[in-house]
C-alpha positions in Angstrom: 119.9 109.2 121.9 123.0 108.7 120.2 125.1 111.5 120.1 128.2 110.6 118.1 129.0 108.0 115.4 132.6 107.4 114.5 133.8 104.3 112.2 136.5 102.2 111.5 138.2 103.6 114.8 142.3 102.6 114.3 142.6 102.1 118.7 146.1 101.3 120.3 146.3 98.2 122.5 148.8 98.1 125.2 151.0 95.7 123.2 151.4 98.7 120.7 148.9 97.1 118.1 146.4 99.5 116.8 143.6 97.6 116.5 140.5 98.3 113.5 137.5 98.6 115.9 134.4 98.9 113.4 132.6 101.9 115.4 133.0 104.1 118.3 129.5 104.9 119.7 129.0 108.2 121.7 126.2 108.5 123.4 125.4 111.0 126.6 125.9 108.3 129.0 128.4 106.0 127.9 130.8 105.5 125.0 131.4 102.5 123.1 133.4 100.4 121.0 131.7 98.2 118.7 133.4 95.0 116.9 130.6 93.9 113.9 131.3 89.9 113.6 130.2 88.8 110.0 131.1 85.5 108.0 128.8 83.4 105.7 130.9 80.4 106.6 131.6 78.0 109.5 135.1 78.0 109.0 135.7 81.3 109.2 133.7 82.4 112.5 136.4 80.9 115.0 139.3 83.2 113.9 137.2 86.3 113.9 135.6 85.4 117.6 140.0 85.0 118.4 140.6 88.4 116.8 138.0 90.0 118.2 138.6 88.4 122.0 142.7 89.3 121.0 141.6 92.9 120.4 139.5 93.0 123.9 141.4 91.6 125.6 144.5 94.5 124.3 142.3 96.8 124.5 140.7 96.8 128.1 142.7 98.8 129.8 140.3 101.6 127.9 137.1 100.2 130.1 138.7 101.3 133.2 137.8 104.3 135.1 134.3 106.6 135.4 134.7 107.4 131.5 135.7 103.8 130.5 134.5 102.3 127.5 132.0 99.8 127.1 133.1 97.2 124.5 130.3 95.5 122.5 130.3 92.3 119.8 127.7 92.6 117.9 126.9 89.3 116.0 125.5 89.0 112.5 123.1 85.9 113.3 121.6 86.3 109.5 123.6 83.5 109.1 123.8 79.9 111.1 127.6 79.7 111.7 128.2 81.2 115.2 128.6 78.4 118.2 127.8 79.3 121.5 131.2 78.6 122.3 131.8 81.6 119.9 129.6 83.7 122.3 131.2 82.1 125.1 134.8 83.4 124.1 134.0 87.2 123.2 131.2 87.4 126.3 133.9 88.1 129.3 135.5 90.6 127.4 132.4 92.4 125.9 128.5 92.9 125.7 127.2 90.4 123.4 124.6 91.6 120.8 122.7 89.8 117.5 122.0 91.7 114.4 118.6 90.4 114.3 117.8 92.1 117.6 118.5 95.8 117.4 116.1 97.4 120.0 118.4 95.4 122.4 121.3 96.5 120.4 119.8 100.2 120.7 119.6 99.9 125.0 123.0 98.5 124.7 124.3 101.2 123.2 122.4 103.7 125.5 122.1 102.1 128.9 124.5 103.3 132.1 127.3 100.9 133.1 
């Protein structure tokens, strides 16, 4: 069960930039941060997959420790544009999930690191 839902979570990096993270999942195991990737276009998806793996990688400092975060992608597949290059770049730095999969988006969200 999900405890808490925050959105459009403004998150310092360690470079100083706060970055828009679209949600910040509590739940009574882990906590979250989840980056939504959405585009209708090809031409488009690469810099969002950059910004996204820029904002990770600023950001992981936050995954360290007993009460780190968990930082999760979660990919709108409604659409054909993603590579799996795309999914290759963000999957280091995060928990890739699809849109058109929520149960595993759900255990994502609630499993124990």
């Amino acid at each position: 069960m999900i405890s808490e839902l925050a959105t459009k979570k403004w998150t310092p990096g360690r470079s100083g930039r706060a970055w828009a993270i679209d949600f910040h999942v509590r739940s009574p195991l882990r906590s979250s941060l989840v980056s939504v990737l959405k585009t209708s276009t090809r031409s488009s998806a690469r810099p969002i997959v950059e910004h996204t793996v820029a904002a990770w990688y600023d950001l992981n400092h936050l995954a360290a420790g007993p009460e780190g975060l968990s930082f999760i992608s979660l990919f709108d597949d409604t659409s054909d544009v993603w590579t799996d290059e795309d999914f290759k770049l963000v999957e280091p730095l995060s928990t890739i999930s699809r849109w058109s999969r929520p149960d595993e988006f759900v255990n994502i969200l609630t499993e124990v690191a």
